[in-house]
VOROMAR-960436 format. One line per 10 residues: their letters; for each residue z, x, y of C-alpha. Coordinates in pm, whole numbers, plus 50000, padded with zeros to 5 digits. Example, Ala and Ser with C-alpha at 12.3 -4.5 7.8 and 13.67 -1.06 7.14 Angstrom:
2
AS	50780,51230,49550  50714,51367,49894 $
// end
This chain:
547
XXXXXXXXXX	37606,70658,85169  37493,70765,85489  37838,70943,85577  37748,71150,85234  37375,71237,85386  37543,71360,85669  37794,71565,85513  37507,71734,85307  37305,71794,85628  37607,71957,85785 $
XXXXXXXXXX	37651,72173,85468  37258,72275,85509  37305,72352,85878  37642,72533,85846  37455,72793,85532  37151,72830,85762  37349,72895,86052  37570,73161,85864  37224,73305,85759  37105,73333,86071 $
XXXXXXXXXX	37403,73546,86208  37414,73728,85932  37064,73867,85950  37198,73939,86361  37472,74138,86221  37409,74524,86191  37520,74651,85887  37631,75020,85787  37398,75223,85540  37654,75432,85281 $
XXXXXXXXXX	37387,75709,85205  37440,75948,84865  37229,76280,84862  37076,76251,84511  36895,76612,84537  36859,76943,84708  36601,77198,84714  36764,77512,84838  36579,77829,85004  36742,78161,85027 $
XXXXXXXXXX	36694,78126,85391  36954,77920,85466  36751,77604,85455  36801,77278,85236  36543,77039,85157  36746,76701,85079  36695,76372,84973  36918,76107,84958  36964,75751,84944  37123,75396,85053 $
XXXXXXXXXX	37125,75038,84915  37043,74799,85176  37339,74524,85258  37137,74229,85337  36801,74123,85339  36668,74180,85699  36780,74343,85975  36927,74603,86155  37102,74868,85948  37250,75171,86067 $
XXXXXXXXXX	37262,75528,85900  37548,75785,86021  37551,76050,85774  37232,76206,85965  37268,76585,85959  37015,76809,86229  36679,76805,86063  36409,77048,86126  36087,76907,86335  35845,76737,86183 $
XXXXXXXXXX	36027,76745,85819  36251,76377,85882  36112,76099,85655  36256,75758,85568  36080,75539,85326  36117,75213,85121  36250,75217,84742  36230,74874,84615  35956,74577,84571  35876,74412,84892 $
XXXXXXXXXX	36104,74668,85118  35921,74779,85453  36058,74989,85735  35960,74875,86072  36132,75114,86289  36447,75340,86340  36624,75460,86635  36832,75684,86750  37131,75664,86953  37451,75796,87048 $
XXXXXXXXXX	37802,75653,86954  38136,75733,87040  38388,75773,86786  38783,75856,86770  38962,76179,86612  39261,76331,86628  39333,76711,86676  39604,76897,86702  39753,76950,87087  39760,77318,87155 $
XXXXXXXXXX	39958,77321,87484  40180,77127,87775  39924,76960,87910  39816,76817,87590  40141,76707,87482  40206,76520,87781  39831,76322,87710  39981,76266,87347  40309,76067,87414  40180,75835,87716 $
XXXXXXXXXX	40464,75564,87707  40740,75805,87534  41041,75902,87695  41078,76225,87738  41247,76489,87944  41008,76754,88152  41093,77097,88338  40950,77149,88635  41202,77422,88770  41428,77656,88611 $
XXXXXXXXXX	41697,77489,88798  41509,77066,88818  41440,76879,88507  41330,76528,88469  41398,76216,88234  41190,75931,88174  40867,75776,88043  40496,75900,88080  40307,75637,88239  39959,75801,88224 $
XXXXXXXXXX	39730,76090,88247  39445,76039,88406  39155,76173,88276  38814,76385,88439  38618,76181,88599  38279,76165,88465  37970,76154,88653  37645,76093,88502  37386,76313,88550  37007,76262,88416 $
XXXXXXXXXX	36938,76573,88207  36632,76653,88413  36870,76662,88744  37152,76873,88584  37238,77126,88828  37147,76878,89162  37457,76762,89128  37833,76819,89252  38039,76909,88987  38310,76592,88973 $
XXXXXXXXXX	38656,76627,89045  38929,76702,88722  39245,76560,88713  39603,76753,88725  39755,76378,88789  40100,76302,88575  40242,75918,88631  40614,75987,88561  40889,75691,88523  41234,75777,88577 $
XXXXXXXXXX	41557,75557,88608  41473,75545,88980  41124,75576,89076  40779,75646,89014  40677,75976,89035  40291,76144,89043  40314,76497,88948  40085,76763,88914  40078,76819,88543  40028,77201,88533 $
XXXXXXXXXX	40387,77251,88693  40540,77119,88399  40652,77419,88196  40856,77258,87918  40873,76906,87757  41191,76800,87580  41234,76540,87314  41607,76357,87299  41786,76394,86907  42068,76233,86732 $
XXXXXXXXXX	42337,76389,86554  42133,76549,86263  41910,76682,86542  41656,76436,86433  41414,76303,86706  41503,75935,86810  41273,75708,86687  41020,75642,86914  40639,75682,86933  40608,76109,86996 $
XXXXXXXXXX	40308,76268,86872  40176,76599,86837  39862,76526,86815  39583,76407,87083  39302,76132,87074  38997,76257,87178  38610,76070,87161  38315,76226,87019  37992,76172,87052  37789,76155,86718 $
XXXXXXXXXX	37428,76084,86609  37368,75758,86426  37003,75580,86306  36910,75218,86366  36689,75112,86095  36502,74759,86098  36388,74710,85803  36254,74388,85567  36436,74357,85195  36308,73971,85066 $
XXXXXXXXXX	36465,74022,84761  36818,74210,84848  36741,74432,84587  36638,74738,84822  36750,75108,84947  36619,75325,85181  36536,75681,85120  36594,75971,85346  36454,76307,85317  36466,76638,85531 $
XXXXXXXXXX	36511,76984,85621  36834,77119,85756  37035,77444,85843  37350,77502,85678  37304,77543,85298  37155,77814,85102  37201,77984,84754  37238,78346,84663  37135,78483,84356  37232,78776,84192 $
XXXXXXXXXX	37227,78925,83826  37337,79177,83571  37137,79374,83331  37283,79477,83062  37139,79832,82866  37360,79823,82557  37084,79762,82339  36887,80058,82335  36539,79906,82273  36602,79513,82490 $
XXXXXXXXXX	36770,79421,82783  36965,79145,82841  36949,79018,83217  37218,78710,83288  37106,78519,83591  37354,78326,83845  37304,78096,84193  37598,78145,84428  37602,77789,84718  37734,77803,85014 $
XXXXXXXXXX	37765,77432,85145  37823,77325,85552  37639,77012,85527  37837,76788,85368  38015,76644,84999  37775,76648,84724  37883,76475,84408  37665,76474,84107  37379,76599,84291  37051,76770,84148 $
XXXXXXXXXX	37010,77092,84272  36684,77300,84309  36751,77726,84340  36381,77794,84484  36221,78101,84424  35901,78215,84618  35794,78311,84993  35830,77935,85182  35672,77929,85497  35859,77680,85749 $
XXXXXXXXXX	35646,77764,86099  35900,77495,86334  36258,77634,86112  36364,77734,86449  36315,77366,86615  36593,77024,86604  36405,76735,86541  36410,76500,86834  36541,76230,86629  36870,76441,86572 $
XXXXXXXXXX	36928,76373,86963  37085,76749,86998  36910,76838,87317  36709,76679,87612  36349,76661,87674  36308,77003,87881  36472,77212,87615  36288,77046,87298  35906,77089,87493  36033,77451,87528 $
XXXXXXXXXX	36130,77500,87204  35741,77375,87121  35582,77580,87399  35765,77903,87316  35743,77976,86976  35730,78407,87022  36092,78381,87024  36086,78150,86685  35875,78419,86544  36105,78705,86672 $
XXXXXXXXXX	36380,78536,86455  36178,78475,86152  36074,78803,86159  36448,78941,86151  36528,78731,85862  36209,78839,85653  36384,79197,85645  36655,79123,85462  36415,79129,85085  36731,78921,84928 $
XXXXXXXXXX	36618,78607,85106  36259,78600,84975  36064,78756,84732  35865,79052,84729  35690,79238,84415  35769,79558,84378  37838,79129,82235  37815,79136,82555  37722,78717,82538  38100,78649,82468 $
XXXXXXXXXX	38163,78818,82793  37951,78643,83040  37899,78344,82823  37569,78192,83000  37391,77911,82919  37047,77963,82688  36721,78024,82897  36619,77759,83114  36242,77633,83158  36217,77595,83542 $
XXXXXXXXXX	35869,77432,83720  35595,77565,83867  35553,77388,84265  35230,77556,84377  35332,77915,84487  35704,77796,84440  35890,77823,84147  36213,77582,84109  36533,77672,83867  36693,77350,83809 $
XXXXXXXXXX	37068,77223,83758  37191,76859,83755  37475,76703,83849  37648,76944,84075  37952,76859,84295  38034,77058,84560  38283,76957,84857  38163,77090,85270  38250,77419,85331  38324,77537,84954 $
XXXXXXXXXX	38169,77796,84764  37959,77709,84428  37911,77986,84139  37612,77855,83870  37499,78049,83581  37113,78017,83555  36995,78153,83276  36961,78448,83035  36675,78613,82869  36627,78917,82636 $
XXXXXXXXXX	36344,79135,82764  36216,79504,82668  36286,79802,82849  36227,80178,82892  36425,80471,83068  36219,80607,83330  36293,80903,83639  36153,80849,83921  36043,81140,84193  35941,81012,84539 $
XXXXXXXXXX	35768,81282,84788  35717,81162,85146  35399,81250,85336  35430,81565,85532  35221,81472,85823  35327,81227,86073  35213,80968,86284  35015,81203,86528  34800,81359,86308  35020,81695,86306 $
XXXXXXXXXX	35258,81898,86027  35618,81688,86087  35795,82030,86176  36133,81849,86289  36181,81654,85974  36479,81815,85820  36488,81974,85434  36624,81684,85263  36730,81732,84855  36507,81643,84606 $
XXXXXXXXXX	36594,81295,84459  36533,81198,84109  36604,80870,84016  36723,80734,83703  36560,80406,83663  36443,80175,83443  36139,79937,83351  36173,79603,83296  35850,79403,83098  35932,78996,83212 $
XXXXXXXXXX	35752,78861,82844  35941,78536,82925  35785,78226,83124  36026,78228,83379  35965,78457,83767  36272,78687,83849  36350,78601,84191  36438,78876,84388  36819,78953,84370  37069,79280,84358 $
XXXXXXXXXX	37064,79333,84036  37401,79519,83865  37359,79747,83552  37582,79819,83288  37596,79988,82959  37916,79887,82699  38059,79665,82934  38043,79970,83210  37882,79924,83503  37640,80221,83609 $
XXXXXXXXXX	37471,80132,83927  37366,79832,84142  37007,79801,84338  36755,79526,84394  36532,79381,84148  36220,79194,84321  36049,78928,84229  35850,78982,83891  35583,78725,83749  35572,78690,83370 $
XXXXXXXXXX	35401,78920,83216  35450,79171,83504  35685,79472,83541  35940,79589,83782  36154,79902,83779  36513,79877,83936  36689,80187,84003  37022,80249,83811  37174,80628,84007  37044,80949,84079 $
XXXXXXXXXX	37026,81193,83794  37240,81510,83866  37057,81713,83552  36734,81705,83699  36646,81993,83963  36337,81947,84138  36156,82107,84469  35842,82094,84643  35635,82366,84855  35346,82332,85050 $
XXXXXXXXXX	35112,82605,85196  34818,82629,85435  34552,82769,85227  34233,82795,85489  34205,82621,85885  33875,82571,86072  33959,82550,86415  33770,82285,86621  33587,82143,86303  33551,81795,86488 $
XXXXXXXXXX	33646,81563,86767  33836,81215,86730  33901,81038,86993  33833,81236,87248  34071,81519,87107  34001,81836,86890  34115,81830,86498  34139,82101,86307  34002,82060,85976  34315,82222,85760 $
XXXXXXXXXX	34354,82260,85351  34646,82240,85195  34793,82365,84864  35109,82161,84723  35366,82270,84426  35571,82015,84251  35826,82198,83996  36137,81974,83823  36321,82081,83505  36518,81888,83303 $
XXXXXXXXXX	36880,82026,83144  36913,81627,82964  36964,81657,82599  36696,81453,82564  36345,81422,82600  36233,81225,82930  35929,81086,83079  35920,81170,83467  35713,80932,83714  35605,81157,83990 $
XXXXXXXXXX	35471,80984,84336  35319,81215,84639  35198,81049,84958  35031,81227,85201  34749,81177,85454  34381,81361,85384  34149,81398,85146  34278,81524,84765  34034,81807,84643  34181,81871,84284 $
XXXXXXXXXX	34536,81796,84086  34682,81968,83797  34724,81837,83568  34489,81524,83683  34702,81304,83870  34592,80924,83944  34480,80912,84255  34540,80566,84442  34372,80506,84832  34584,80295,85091 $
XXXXXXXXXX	34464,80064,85289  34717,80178,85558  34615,80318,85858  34249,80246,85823  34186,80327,86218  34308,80686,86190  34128,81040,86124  34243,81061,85803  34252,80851,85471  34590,80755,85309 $
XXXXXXXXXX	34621,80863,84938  34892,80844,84734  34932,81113,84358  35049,80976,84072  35154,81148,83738  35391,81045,83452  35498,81382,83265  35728,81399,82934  35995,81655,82966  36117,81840,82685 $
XXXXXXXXXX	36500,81930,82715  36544,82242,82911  36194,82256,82986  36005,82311,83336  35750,82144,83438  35491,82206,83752  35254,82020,83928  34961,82149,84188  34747,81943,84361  34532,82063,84676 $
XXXXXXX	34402,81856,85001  34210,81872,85331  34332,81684,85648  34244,81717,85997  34559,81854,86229  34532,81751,86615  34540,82026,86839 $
// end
């Protein structure tokens, strides 16, 4: 009886014991990225998660890619779960890359025997003993620079039948490898390949989970994925467009399987894009406070990348052959609107092509005629702007009666399968309009003249400098040799005060260049052409001309 008791209280000790340890033991988190939002940018938001391998303890999370500051979050999924803390640290870890000269060879086959030429006329037989590597000296980052760069090593410890030789390694010029018969190498342990360590960023996490049941969750923003959409409008219908809608990915962040992907359209604003979160442990203190206290250089890149329109958004049976999926209901985020597609699967470093959606939408032909302002920055007549040729644009005007926001995309036209023209179509709200260019229209001869009709010299003073007060007298004349009847959409920009237009034009004031002598106005007219027919324009205008 009593030997019993004590073989039960041995059994007790022995499972509390084990539990005891086991809650010591770090165990690995083996993370899954269940979603991405993806900016045109170049920016992912992601989320992903891990199931937690014991109850309590220490668990630690390598598949940590470079967040952004400020945008790293890890929280609790599951009853009773808490996250106490997480660090970050260093680790070392093994691969294997492929040796690209002598040197590295030699490093490779430490305990082969091979044969080495050190001479034209002196070769050598025998076993590598060792390569010594650089010897490291640490240096505090906030010292780097104090310090004496350490020594590197050109040491080879060579074995032959006789002796023991140390070499330098950089006179070997050749390294031979004894074969049998069937010039096969002799089995041994040669390698071309050498071991090297890395350094890579892992997470500590100590974190409570009473009921084993729990997973952490992981979210951030990171470089290194981004979508690119593009479309196709297709004219064949006379009266409705079709416009087909596709997301391109480009993935350098890692695998995703059955992921749920977000294309987001809108204008995100991401003020610290340009800034590693700490936590990623990619650079020392004295760069990452720069980073923070220097951020004209962060807004100097954001700035570049605004230009390129593509990346944001700005206003401004042919089914058989693409064969898209019906129109997709996205969501509404605020000012951001998200185009959703589940379960995607897309390997690091490959390319991803994903139709969106396609919608049927109405549509007019319309020509477009663009006249720049004649007066420059300087208040005076641009006299060394050269003649260009009138350009008429054939375009056309797209109504969005759907619930869905174009994002802004090149957009590719084409009539019976055909394609006529590519440009970009910006980002349209429902119910809004945008016109996208198709190619210039070669039957549609237009020219412009402007005269000085009256000057009164000295008429006032701006800024300390004489203006005089000038009128102008413009003549717009276009005709059309189409075989059919057009509508033209005429737009003249120019700096001064309009007097009179004929016929009326709409007259629209800028708000640019609110600080200067002279008001910014811009003409407007839309005028149906008959074929063959000429049409002319006159509008007249005051502006004040710097002496």
């Amino acid at each position: 009886m009593e030997i019993k008791r004590f073989s039960v209280f041995v059994q007790v000790g022995l499972f509390v014991l084990l539990s005891i340890l086991k809650v010591g033991v770090t165990q690995s988190i083996d993370s899954k990225i269940v979603s991405v939002s993806l900016f045109k940018n170049g920016l992912g938001f992601v989320t992903s998660e891990g199931e937690l391998s014991q109850k309590n303890g220490k668990f630690v999370f390598e598949q940590l890619s470079i967040p952004v500051h400020g945008t790293f979050w890890i929280y609790p999924i599951g009853k009773g779960v808490v996250i106490k803390e997480a660090k970050a640290f260093e680790k070392e870890v093994l691969e294997y890359i492929p040796a690209i000269n002598i040197s590295e060879i030699l490093e490779a086959n430490v305990g082969s025997r091979v044969t080495i030429q050190l001479q034209p006329e002196k070769s050598l037989t025998g076993k590598i003993i060792s390569i010594p590597t650089d010897r490291i000296v640490s240096q505090p980052p906030h010292l780097r620079g104090f310090y004496n760069q350490p020594p590197t090593s050109n040491l080879l410890i060579f074995q032959t039948d006789e002796e023991v030789l140390f070499l330098n390694k950089q006179l070997v010029q050749q390294v031979s490898v004894p074969q049998d018969n069937n010039n096969n190498i002799l089995k041994g342990n040669f390698k071309t390949d050498i071991q090297r360590k890395k350094k890579s960023s892992a997470l500590e996490i100590n974190a409570e989970n009473p009921l084993g049941k729990g997973k952490v969750g992981f979210q951030y923003l990171t470089k290194g994925i981004t979508w690119a959409p593009s479309c196709t409008v297709d004219i064949s219908n006379p009266l409705k467009a079709r416009i087909y809608m596709k997301a391109e990915i480009i993935n350098e962040i890692e695998d995703l399987n059955n992921v749920d992907i977000n294309f987001v359209s809108g204008f995100p604003n991401f003020q610290f894009s340009e800034i590693i979160s700490p936590i990623a442990k990619k650079e020392d203190l004295a760069t990452f406070l720069n980073s923070l206290s220097n951020p004209s250089q962060i807004t100097r890149n954001r700035s570049v990348v605004t230009q390129q329109v593509v990346m944001f958004n700005y206003t401004a049976s042919t089914e058989q052959l693409f064969g898209y999926v019906p129109n997709v209901e996205g969501q509404v985020m605020e000012e951001l609107f998200l185009y959703e597609k589940k379960n995607v699967s897309l390997k690091k470093d490959e390319r991803g092509y994903y139709p969106l959606y396609e919608i049927e939408t109405p549509y007019e032909h319309i020509y477009e005629w663009k006249i720049k302002d004649t007066i420059d920055q300087n208040d005076r007549f641009n006299k060394n702007q050269p003649e260009e040729k009138e350009e008429i644009w054939h375009s056309i005007s797209l109504t969005n009666t759907g619930k869905t926001p174009w994002t802004t995309s090149p957009a590719t036209t084409v009539q019976s399968n055909q394609i006529l023209g590519q440009d970009t179509l910006y980002y349209t709200s429902p119910g809004g309009k945008s016109n996208l260019r198709i190619t210039q229209s070669v039957d549609i001869k237009a020219e412009q003249a402007e005269f000085e009709v009256d000057r009164r010299r000295n008429a006032a003073q701006f800024y300390g400098s004489y203006y005089d007060l000038v009128e102008v007298k413009g003549t717009l004349t276009a005709t059309s040799y189409k075989n059919k009847n057009i509508t033209l959409s005429v737009t003249k920009t120019l700096s001064g005060e309009v007097l009179s237009s004929s016929p009326e034009a709409r007259i629209e004031k800028s708000a640019r260049g609110l600080k200067k002598v002279n008001p910014h106005s811009i003409l407007k007219w839309e005028v149906p052409i008959k074929p063959a027919e000429k049409i002319q324009l006159e509008y007249k205008y005051q502006v004040y001309i710097r002496n």
